[in-house]
C-alpha positions as CSV (number, residue, x, y, z in Angstrom):
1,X,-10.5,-37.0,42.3
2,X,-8.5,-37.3,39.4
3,X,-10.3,-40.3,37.8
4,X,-13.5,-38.5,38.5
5,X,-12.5,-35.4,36.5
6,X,-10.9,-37.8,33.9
7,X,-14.0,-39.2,33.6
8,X,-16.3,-36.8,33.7
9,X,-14.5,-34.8,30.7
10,X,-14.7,-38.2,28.5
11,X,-17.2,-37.6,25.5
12,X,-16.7,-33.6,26.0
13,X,-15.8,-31.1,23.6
14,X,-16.3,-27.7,25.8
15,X,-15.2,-27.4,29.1
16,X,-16.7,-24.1,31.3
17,X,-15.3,-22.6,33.9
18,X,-17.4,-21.2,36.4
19,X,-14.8,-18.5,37.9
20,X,-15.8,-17.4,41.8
21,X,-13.7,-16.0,44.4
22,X,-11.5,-18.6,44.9
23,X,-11.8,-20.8,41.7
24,X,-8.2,-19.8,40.2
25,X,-6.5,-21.2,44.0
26,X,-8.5,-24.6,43.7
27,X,-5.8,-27.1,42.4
28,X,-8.5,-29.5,40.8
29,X,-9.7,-26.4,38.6
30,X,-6.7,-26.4,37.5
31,X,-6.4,-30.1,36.4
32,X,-9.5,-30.2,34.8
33,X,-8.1,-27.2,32.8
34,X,-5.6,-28.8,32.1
35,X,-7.2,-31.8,30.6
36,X,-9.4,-30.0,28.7
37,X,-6.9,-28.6,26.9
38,X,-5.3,-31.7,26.3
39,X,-8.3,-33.2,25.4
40,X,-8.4,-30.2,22.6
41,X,-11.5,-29.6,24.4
42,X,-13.1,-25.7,23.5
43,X,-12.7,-23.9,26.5
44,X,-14.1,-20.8,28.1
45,X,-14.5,-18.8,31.4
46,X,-18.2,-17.7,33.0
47,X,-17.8,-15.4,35.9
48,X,-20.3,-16.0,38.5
49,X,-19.6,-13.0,41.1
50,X,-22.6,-10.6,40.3
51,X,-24.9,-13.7,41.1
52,X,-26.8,-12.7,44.6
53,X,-26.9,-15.5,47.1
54,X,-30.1,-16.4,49.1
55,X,-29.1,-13.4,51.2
56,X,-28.7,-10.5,48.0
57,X,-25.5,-10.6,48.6
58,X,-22.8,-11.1,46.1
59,X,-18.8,-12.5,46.0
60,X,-15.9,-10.7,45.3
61,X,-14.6,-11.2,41.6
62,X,-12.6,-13.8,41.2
63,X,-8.9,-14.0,38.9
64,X,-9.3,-15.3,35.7
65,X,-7.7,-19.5,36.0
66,X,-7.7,-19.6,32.5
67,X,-5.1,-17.8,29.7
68,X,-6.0,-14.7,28.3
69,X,-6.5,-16.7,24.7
70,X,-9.8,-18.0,26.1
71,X,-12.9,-16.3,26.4
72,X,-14.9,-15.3,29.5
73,X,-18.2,-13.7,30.0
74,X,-20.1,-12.2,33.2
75,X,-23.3,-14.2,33.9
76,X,-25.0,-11.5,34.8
77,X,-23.5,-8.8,32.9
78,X,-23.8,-10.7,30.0
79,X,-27.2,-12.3,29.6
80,X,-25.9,-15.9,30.7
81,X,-29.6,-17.6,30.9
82,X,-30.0,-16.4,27.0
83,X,-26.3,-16.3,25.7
84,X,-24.7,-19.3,27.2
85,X,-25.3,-21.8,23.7
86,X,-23.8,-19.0,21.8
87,X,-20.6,-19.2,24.3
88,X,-20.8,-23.1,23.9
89,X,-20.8,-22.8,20.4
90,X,-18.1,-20.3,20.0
91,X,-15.8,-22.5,22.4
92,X,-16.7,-25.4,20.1
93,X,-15.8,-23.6,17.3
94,X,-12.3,-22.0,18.4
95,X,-10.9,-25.6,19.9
């Protein structure tokens, strides 16, 4: 798993993290957090809870994986579908 990650992040300069329910317990989350920063990948947070699944049902909110120095937004609450280049952007830009 590690090679994948390793590999997956090559050529990358923004990492997202798509933060559910139990994202911030998942030990590879936090390696590829953790090579992203080292990387000096841009990195931000996109909370996924308010999505409805096939039922209309939604997730509890999941805790936050990532330090409070990057940014996360709500896909929902926030207008991912239009906003989510802007977030790209401004990860790019803070790295």
């Amino acid at each position: 798993m590690r090679k994948l990650i390793t590999d997956a992040l090559y050529g990358t300069t923004v990492t997202a993290v798509l933060i559910g329910a139990e994202t911030s317990k998942r030990r590879w989350v936090k390696y590829e957090i953790s090579q992203s920063i080292e990387r000096g990948n841009g990195l931000f947070g996109i909370y996924i809870h308010n999505i409805r699944d096939q039922y209309g049902n939604r997730d509890s909110k999941g805790i936050n994986p990532l330090g409070p120095e990057f940014a996360t937004y709500d896909w929902v609450n926030d207008d991912g579908y239009n906003n989510l280049s802007k977030w790209v952007e401004a990860a790019y830009d803070e790295r």
